[in-house]
C-alpha positions in Angstrom: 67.4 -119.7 -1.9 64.1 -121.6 -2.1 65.4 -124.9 -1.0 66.6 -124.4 2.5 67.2 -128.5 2.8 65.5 -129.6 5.9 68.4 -131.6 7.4 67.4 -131.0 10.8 64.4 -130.9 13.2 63.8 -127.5 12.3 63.9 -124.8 9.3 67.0 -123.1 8.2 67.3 -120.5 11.5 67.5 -117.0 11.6 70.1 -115.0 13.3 67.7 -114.0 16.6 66.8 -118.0 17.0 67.2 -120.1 19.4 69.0 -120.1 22.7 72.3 -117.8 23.1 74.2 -121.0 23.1 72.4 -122.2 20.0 73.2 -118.7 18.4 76.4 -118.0 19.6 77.4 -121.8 18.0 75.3 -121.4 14.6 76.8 -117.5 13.8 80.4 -119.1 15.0 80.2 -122.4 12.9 79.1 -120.9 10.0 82.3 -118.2 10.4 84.3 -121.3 10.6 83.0 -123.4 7.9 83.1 -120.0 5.4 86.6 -118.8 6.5 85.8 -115.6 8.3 87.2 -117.3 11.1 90.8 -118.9 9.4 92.4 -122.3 10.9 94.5 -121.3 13.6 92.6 -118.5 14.4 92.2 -118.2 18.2 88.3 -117.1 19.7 88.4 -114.9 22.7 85.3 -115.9 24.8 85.5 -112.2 26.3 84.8 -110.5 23.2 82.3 -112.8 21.8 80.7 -112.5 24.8 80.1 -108.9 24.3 79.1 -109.3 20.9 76.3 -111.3 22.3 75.8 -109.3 25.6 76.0 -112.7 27.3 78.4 -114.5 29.9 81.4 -116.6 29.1 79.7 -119.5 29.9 77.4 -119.7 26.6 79.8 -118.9 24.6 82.0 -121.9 26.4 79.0 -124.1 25.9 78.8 -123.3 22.2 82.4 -124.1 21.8 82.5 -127.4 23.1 80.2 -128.2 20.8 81.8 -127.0 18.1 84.8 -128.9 19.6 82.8 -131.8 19.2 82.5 -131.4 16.0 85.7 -131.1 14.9 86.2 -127.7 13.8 87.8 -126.3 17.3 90.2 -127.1 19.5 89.4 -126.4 23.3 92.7 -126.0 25.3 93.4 -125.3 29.2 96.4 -122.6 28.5 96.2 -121.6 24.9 91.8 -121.3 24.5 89.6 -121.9 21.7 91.8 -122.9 18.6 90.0 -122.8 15.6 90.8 -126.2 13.5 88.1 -125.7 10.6 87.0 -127.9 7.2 88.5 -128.2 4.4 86.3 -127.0 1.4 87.1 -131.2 0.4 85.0 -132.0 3.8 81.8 -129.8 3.3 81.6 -131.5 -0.5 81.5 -134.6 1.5 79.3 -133.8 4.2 76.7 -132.6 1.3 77.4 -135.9 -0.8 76.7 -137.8 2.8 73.3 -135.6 3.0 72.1 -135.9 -0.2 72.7 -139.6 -0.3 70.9 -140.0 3.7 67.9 -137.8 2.0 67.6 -140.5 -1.3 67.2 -143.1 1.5 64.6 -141.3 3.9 62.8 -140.5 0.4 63.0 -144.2 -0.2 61.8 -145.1 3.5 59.0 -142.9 3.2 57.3 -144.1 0.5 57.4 -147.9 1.8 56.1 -145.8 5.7 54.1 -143.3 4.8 50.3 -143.1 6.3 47.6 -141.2 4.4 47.5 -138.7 6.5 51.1 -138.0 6.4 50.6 -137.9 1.8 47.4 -136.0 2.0 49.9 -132.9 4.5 52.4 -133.4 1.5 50.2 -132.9 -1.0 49.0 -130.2 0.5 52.4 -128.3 1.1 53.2 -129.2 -2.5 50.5 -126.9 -3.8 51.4 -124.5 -1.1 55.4 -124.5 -3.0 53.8 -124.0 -6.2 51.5 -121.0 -5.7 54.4 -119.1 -3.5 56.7 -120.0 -6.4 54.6 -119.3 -9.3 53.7 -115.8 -8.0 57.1 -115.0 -7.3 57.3 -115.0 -3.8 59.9 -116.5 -1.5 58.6 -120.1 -1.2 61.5 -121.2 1.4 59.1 -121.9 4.0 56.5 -123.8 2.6 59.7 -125.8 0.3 61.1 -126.7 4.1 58.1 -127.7 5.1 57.2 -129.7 2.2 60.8 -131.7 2.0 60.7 -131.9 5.9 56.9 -133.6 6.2 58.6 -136.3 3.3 61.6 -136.8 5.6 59.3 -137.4 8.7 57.3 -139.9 6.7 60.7 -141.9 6.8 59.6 -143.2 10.2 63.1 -143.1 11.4 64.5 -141.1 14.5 67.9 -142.0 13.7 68.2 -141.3 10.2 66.8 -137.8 10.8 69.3 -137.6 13.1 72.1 -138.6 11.4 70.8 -135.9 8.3 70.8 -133.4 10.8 74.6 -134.3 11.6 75.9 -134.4 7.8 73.6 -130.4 7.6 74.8 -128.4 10.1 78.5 -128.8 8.5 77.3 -127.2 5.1 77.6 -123.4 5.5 73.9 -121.9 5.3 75.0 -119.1 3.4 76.4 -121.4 0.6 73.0 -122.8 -0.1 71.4 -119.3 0.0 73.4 -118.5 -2.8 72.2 -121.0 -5.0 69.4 -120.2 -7.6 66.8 -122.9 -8.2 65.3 -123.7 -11.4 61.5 -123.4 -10.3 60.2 -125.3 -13.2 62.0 -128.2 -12.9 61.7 -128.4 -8.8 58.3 -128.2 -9.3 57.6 -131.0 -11.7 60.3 -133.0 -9.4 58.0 -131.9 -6.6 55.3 -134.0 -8.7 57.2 -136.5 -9.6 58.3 -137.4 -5.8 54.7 -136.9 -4.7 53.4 -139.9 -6.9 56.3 -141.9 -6.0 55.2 -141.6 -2.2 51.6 -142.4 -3.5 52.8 -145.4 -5.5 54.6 -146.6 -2.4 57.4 -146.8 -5.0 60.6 -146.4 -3.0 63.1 -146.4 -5.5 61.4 -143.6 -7.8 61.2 -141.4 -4.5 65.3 -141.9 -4.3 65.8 -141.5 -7.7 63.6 -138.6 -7.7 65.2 -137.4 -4.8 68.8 -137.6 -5.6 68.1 -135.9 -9.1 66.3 -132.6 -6.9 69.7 -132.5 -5.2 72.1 -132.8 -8.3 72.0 -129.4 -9.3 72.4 -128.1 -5.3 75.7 -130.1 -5.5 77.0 -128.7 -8.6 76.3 -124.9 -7.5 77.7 -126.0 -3.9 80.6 -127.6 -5.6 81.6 -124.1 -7.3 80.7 -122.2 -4.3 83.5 -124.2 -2.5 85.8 -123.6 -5.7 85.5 -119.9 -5.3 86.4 -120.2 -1.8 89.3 -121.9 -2.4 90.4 -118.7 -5.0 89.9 -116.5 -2.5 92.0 -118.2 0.5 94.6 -118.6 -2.6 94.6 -114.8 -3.2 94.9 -113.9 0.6 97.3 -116.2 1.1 
């Protein structure tokens, strides 16, 4: 997928990032939030230990957090009970991301400094040529979106998009196509916006980028829901 949404701090990561904890929590969440690991299911520490060739006490770590997200249940006698999320709750939790990116788009444009529009521009062309000569362009895409979301100027919004992200399964959004032409000329369009200080075009602007990501998501989750019907 070119447009890897930069909901977080950092890119979209690969399967080697990041601490053990960090890895053993990403691989496990997104098992969760995609079914491999069913509600009810019960996660033996032990043997995901060994899949990681690390201690218990990562994996522990990495299930407390999950725990505090919702999707496990931690238990003194009967372990790590996985609760998981509904296909209904990851529709939300993209409808509550797309909506927190229309306001940091918003915020931007009334914040951002010239230095911070000349970097944008700049990763803007650097999205076109990758795209344009066929390349994978995620990169430069994630850093273009995530240079408009720090121009927001607010901690705590980036923090709350990085909340609403991490419940959207990352192999959902890889599996969505994006129409190049028209991401590109939105790409434009959000680019003057931000140089028109015009924060309700860089919304608008922004929410439309983000329309057809919720459709495809939306029948992502659909054929999820088939497929837990038919191995029922």
């Amino acid at each position: 997928m070119s447009e890897p949404w930069p909901v977080a701090g950092v890119p979209a990561p690969t399967a080697g990032s990041g601490t053990i904890r960090e890895r053993v929590c990403r691989v496990l969440r997104e098992r969760i939030l995609t079914g491999v690991l069913a509600p009810g299911a019960r996660i033996d520490l032990d043997a995901v230990a060994v899949e990681f060739d690390t201690s218990r006490t990562p994996v522990r770590e990495a299930c407390l957090e999950l725990a505090l997200d919702g999707l496990v249940r931690v238990a003194p006698r009967t372990g790590i009970i996985v609760l998981g999320a509904t296909p209904e709750a990851i529709l939300e939790n993209f409808a509550l991301m797309a909506a927190l990116l229309g306001v940091a788009a918003e915020w931007a444009a009334q914040r951002i400094t010239p230095e911070q529009l000349k970097r944008v521009r700049a990763l803007k062309v650097e999205v076109a040529i990758a795209m344009r000569s066929g390349d994978d362009a995620a990169t430069e895409n994630w850093l273009f979106h995530r240079e408009v979301n720090k121009a927001c100027g607010s901690p705590r919004l980036l923090a709350m998009l990085g909340m609403a992200g991490r419940m959207i399964p990352h192999g959902f959004l890889d599996a969505l196509p994006e129409d190049v032409p028209c991401s590109l000329e939105e790409h434009d369009a959000l680019v003057r916006a931000l140089a028109n200080h015009d924060g309700a075009e860089a919304r608008r602007v922004t929410e439309k980028h983000l329309q057809r990501a919720a459709e495809q998501l939306r029948a992502k989750v659909s054929e999820l829901e088939v497929q837990a019907e038919a191995g029922a």
